[in-house]
Backbone bond lengths (Angstrom), bond angles and torsions (degrees), N, CA, C in turn:
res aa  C-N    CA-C-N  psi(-1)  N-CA   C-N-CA  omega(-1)  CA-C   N-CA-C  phi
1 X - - - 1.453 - - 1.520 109.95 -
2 X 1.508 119.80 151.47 1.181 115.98 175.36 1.754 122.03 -104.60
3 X 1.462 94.20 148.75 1.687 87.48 -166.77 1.758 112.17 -86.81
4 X 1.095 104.32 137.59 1.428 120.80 -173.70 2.066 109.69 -64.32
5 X 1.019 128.27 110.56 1.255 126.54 158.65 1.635 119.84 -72.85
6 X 1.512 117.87 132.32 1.493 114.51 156.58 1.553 88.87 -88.69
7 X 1.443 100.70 141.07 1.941 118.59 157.50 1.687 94.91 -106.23
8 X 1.550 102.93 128.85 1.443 110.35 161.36 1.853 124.27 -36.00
9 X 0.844 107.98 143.16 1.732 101.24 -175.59 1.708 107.05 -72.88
10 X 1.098 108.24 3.19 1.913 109.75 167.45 1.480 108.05 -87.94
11 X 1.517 120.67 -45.36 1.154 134.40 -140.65 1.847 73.62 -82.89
12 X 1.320 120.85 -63.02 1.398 110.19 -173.21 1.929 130.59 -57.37
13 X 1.467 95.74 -33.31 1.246 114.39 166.43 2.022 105.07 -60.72
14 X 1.370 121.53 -40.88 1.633 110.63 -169.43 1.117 82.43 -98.06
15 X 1.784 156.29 18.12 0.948 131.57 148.63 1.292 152.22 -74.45
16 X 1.939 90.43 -35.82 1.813 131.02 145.60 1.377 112.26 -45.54
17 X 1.643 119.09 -61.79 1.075 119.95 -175.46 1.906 115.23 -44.74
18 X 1.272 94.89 -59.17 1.356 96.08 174.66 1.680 121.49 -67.36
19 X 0.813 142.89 -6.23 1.168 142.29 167.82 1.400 104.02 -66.47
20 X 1.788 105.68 -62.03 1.409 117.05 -173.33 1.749 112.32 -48.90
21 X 1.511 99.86 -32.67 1.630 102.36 -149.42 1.506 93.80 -77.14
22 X 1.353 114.25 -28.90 1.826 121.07 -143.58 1.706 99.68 -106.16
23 X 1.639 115.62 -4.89 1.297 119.07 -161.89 1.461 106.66 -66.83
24 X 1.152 143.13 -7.88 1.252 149.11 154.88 1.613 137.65 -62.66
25 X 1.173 84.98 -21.27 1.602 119.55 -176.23 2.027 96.53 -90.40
26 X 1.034 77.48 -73.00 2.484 71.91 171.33 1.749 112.06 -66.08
27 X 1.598 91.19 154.42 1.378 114.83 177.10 2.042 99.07 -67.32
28 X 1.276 115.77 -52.55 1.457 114.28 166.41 1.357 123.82 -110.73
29 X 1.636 123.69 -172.35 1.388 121.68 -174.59 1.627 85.70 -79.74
30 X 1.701 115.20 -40.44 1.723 117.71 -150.93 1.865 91.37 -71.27
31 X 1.165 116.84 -32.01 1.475 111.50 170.09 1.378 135.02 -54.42
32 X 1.515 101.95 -33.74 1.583 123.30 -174.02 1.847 98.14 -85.28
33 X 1.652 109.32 -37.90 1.773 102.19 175.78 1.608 114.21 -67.96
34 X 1.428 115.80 -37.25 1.415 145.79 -169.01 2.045 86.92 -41.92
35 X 1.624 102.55 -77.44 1.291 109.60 -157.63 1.624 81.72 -69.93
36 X 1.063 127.28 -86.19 1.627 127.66 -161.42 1.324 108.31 -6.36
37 X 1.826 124.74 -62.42 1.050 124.51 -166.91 1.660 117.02 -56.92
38 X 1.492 99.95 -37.39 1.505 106.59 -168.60 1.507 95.20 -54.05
39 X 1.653 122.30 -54.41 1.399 125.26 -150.74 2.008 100.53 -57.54
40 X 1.407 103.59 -42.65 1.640 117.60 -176.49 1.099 90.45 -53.60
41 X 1.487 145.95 -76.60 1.229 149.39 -132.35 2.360 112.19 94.81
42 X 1.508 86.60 31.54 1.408 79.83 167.62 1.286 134.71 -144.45
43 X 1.246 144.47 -176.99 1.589 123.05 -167.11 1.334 113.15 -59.97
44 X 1.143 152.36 137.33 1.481 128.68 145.33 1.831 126.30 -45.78
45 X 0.997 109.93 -28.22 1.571 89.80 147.74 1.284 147.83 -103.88
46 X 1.558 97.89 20.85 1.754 118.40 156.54 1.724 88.93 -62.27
47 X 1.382 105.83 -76.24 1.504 143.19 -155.17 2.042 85.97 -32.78
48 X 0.953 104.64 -53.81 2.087 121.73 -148.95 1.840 81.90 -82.95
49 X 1.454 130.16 -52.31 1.376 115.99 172.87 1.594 109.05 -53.26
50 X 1.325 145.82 -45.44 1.436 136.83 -155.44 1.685 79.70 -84.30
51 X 0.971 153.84 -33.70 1.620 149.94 -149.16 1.113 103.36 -80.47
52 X 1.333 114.81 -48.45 1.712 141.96 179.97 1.130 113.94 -37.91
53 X 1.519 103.41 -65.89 1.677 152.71 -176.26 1.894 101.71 -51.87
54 X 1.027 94.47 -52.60 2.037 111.25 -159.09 2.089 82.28 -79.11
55 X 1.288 110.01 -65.23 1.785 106.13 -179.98 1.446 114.63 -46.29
56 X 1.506 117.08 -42.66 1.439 105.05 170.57 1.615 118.12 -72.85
57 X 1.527 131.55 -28.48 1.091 125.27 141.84 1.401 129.19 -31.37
58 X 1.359 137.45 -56.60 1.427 147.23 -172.89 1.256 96.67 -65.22
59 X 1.691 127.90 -41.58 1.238 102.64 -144.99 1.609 130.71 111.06
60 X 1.223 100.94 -9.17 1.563 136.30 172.65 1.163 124.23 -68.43
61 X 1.505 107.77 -33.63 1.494 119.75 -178.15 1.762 105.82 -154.96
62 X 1.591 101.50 156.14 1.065 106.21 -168.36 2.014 109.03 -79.92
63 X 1.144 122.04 144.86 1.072 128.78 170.60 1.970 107.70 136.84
64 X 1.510 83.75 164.64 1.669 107.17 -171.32 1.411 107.14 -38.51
65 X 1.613 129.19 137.13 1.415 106.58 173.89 1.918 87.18 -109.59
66 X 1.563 101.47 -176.01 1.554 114.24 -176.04 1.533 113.75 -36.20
67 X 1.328 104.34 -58.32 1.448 120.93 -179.90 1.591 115.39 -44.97
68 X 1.647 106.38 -59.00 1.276 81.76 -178.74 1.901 117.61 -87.94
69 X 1.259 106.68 -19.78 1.807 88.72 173.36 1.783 103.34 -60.47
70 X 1.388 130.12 -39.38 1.468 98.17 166.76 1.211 117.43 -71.02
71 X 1.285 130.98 13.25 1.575 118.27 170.41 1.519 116.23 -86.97
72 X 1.734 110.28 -36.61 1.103 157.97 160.38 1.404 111.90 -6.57
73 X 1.942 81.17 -76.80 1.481 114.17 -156.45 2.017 97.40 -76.23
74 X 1.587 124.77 -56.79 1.376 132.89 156.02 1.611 117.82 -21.73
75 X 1.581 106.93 -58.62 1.902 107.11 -177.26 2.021 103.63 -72.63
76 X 1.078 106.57 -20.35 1.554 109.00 176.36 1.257 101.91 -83.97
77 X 1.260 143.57 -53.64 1.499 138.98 176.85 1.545 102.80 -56.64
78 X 1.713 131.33 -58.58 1.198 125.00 174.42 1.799 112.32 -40.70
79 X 1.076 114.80 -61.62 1.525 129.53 178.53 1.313 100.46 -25.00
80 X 2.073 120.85 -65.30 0.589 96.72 -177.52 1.432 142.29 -127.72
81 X 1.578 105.71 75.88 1.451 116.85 -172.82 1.498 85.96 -132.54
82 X 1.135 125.19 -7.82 1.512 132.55 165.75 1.220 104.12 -74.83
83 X 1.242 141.67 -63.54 1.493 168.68 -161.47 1.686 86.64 -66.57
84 X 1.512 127.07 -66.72 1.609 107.51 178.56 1.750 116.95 -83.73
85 X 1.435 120.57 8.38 1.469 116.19 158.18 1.391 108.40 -57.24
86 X 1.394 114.48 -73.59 1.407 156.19 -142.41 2.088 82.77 -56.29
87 X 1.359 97.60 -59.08 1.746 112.59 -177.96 1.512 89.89 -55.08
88 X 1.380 153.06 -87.29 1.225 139.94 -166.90 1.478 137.08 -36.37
89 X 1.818 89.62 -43.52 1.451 90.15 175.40 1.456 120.01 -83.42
90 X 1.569 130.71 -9.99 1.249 152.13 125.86 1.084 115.55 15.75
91 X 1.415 91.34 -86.78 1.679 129.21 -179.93 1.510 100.09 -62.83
92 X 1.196 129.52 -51.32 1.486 123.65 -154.53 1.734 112.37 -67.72
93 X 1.409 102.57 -54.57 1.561 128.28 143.67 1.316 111.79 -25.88
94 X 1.230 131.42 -62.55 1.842 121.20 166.34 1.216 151.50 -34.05
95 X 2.040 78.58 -49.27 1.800 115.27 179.98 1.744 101.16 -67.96
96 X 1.203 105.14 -47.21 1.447 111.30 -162.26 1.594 118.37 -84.05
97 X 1.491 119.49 -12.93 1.125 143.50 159.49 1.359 102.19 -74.88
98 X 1.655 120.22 -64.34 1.797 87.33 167.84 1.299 125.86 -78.25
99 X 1.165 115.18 -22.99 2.365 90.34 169.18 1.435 95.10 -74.74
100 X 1.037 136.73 45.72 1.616 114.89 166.30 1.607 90.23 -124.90
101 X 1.502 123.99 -13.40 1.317 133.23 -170.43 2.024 97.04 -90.10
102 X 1.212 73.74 -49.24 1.818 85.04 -173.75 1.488 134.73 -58.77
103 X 1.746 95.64 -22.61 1.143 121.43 164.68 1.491 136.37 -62.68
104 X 0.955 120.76 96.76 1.576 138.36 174.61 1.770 113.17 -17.56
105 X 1.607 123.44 124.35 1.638 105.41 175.80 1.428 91.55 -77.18
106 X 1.706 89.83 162.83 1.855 94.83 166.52 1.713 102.49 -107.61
């Protein structure tokens, strides 16, 4: 199995940068991650995921940026602790509808 590296969030941030800055300089973008990564010490498709990641940030490309998958991830957890209220009080409402049935007139 292979072992997983964390890269500091600088080391990935001046890694983007340089891709972005030097992309003129390579025949492709995958050429410009290719060498970049080697110099970092990391895969080039570590390197091409954070690139990905930083363009859908800018605005560059379509997809979720940070903000909203944590907005995302919060309205899905709200959803569902709402979703098992709603189930309790359900139930509670049932119970008490039948002892209110079960209950004897005076």
């Amino acid at each position: 199995m292979s072992q997983q590296k964390r890269y500091r969030q600088e080391v990935r941030e001046r890694a983007v940068r340089l891709v972005f800055d030097h992309l003129a300089e390579y025949p492709s973008q995958w050429a410009a991650i290719e060498s970049i990564a080697r110099k970092i010490g990391c895969t080039p498709e570590t390197l091409r995921s954070w690139i990905r990641r930083a363009e859908v940030e800018q605005g560059k490309r379509a997809g979720m940026t940070s903000d909203e998958r944590t907005r995302m991830k919060e309205l899905e957890r709200e959803n569902r602790e709402l979703r098992r209220s709603n189930e309790i009080l359900r139930k509670a409402a049932a119970f008490f509808a039948q002892a209110e049935l079960d209950r004897k007139p005076r």
